[in-house]
N, C-alpha and C positions, 0 to 999 in steps of 0.2 A: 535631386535627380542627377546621377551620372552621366557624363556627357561620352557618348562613346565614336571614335574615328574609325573609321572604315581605312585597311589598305589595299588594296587590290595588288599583287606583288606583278603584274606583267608578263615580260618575256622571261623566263626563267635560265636562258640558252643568254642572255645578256644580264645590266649589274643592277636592274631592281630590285631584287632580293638583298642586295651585298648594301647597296645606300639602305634599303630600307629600316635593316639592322643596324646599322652604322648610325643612322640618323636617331632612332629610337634610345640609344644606349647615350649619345650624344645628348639624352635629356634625361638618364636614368634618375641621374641625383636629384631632380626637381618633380617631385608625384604634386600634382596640381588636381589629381583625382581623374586626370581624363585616361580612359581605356581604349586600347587599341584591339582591334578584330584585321589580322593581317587575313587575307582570304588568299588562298593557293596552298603550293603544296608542301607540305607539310616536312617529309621526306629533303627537300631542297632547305629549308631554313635550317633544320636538324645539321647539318652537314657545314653551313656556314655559320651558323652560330654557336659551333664548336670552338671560334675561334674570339668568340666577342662575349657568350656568357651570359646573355638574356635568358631569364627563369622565364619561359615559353610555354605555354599550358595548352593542350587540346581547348576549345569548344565547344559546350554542349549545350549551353543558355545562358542568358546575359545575366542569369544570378549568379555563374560560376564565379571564384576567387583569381584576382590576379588582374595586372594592370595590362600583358602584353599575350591575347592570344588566338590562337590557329586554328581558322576555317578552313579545313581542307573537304572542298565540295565533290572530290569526284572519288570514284567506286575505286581506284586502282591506281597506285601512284605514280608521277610521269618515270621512267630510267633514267639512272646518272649517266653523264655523259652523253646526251645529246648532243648535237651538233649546234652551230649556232643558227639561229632562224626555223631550227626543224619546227614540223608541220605538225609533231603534237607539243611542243610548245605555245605555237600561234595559239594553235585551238582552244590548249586550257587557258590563256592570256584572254581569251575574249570570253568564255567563259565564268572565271573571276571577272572582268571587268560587269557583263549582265547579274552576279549573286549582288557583286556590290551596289549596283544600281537598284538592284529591287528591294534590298535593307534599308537604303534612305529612300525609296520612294513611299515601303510601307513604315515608315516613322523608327524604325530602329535605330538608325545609325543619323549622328547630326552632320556626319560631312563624309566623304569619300576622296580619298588621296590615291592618286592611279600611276602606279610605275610603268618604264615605258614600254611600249608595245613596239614592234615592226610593220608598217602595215603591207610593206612589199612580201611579209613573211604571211602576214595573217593569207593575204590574196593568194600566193602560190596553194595555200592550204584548202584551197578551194570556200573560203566566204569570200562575200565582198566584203570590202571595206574603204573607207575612205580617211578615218581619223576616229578617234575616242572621244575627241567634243562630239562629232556628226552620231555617232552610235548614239553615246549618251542623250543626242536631244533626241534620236528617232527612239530610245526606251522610254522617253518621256514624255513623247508627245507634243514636245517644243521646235517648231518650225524653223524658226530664226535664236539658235544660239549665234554667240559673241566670245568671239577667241580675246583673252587679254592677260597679255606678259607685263612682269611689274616686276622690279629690283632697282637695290639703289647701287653707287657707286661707294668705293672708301670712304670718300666723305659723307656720306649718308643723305647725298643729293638721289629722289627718284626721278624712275623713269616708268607710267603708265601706259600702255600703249591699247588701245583696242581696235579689232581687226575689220574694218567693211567686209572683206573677203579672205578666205585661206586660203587652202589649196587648191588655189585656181591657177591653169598654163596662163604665163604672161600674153600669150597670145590670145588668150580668149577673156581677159581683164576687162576691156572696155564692155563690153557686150553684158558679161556677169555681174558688174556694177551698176546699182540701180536707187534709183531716189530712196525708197523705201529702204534698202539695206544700209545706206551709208544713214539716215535718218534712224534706222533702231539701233546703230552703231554708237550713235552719238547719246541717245536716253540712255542706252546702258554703260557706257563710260561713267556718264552723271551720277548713275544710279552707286554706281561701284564706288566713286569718292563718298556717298551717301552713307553708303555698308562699312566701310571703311570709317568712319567718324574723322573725316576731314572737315577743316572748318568752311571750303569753299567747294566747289565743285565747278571749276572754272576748265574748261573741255577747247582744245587748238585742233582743227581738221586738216590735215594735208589735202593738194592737191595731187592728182595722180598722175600730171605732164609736169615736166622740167618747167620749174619756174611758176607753177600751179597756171598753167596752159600760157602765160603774156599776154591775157586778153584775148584767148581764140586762135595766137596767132600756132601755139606750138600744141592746139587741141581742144577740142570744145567741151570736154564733158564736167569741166571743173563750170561751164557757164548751164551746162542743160541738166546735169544731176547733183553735182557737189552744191555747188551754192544754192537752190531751190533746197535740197535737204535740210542745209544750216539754217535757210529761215525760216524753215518749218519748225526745227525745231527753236531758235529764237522763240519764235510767236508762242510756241507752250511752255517759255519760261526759262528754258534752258541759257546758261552762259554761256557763250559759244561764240567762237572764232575764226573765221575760212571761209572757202578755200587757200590755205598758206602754202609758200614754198616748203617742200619736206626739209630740206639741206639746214633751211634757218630754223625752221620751226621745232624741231627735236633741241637744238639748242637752246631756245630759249625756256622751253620745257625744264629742262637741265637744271635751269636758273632759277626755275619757281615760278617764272609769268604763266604754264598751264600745271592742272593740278594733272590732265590725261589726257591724251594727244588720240585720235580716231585717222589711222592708216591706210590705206586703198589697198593692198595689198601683205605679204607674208612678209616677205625682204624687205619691203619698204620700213614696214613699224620691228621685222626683228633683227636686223641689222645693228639700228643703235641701242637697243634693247641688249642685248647683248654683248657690244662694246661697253657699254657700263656693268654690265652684272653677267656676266660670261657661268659663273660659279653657282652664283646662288639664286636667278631668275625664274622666276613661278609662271605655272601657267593659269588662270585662272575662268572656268566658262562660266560667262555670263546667260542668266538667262531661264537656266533650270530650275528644277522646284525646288531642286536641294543643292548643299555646296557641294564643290567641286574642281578640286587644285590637282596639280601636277607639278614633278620637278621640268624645267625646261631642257632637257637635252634627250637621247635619245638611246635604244640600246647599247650603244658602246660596246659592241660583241668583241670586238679586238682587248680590252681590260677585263673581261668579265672570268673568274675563277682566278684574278691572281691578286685579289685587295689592293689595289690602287685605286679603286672608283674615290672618286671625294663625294661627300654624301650633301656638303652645302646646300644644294638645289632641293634636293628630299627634305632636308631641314628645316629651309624655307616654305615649302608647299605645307609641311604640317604645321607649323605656326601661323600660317595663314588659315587653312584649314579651322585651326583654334578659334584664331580670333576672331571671324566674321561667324562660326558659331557661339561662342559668348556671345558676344552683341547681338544676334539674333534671339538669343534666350534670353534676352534681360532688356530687349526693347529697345538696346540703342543704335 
């Protein structure tokens, strides 16, 4: 059985489309038999892949011929030259983002790789929106996804990070942190070193005060939620360690003492996430019924129509994408 990737191409007014092809063609020479289903517009890859040379095929069923090809789902296709952010951008961007969710929900596709969207764009265009992990869990019916960025350094040291909370105001962090989240935070870390065929799955918690509070004195809720979390999950078996200070604890991370660090906030866990793997860092949601990667950065509309995008991150996200469907196809 063929294993087929879903892409979801994004904002098309930024450089999802431009990595997306870039990334693809960056593995043309190696056919491993996996097929890609790019989903958007058709018309927009036409035009950029005039210049890169992918044999791009319409569509029509997954019996068609060919390892790379285009789902373009809508009646009329978007005009060139858009602006960047325009508002039928956003729209077809959330749209692909819903076809591709409903191909791996209904078992078609084994993973969905999502280029990136605006969400300040999607919102002007009159949806709400909040993020593409929160969509995707409310298409799926998943309450509590789990944000987790993962990339190594040069040296091929990682870095796992999974998120208690995302986009959340720093100001309202204490409040929106809560036993229960930093506690599914931490099984799904676990779970993820699991998925991943790591030999251990050994999980380091930040605390979310300077110093993971000093005993209370610099804040309580590493004493009234982090730590009550940790030994919740302790007690169901989990390896686990915290509340730590963040400053040391991504360090030692670094070093191999945790296999994935579990963050209180966005900056807190993407900050060094980033410092180490700025290029090539994945996003990865945990939690859903099906996979689900991304490159880690964001439209980039300032580079987008002049091929300078580096498509690393894309690169990443689909080899990730790969390998946690093999393994899932073959039980390991």
């Amino acid at each position: 059985m063929q294993l087929w990737v879903g892409i979801s191409l994004g904002d098309i007014t930024g450089i999802g489309p431009e990595v997306t092809l870039k990334a693809l063609a960056a593995g043309a020479d190696h056919d491993d038999g996996t097929r890609y289903l790019l989903i958007g517009d058709a018309a927009c890859l036409e035009r950029l892949n005039a210049a890169i040379g992918l044999p791009l095929f319409p569509f029509t069923n997954y019996a068609v011929e060919g390892r790379w090809l285009v789902a373009d789902t809508r009646a009329n296709p978007l005009p060139s030259g858009l602006e960047p952010g325009a508002p039928a951008a956003a729209r077809a961007a959330v749209e692909w983002l819903r076809e591709g969710a409903g191909r791996c929900l209904r078992g078609e596709l084994a993973a969905l790789v999502t280029a990136p969207v605006s969400k300040s764009a999607i919102i002007r265009s009159g949806q709400p929106f909040v993020g593409q992990t929160e969509f995707l869990a409310d298409l799926a019916g998943e309450l509590q996804p789990v944000m987790m960025l993962l990339g190594a350094d040069d040296r091929g040291r990682w870095l796992r990070v999974a998120l208690a909370t995302t986009h959340v105001p720093i100001r309202r962090l204490a409040e929106c942190l809560t036993r229960e989240r930093v506690r599914i935070a931490i099984a799904r870390a676990a779970q993820a070193c699991r998925d991943l065929g790591l030999p251990r799955a050994r999980v380091g918690v930040c605390g979310l005060n300077p110093h993971a509070g000093e005993g209370g004195e610099l804040g309580t809720e590493e004493i009234t939620t982090i730590g009550p979390a940790v030994q919740d999950a302790r007690a169901s078996g989990a390896d686990v360690a915290g509340p730590l200070a963040a400053d040391a604890l991504f360090h030692h991370a670094l070093h191999g003492q945790y296999d994935a660090v579990v963050a209180m906030f966005h900056d807190q866990g993407l900050a060094p996430l980033k410092l180490v793997a700025f290029e090539s860092g994945v996003n990865w949601t945990l939690g859903l019924p099906f996979i689900r990667t991304s490159p880690d950065h964001g439209t980039a509309y300032d580079l987008a129509g002049k091929n300078q995008a580096d498509p690393s991150s894309m690169i990443a996200a689909i080899r990730l994408a790969k390998q946690l469907a093999l393994r899932k196809r073959t039980g390991g």
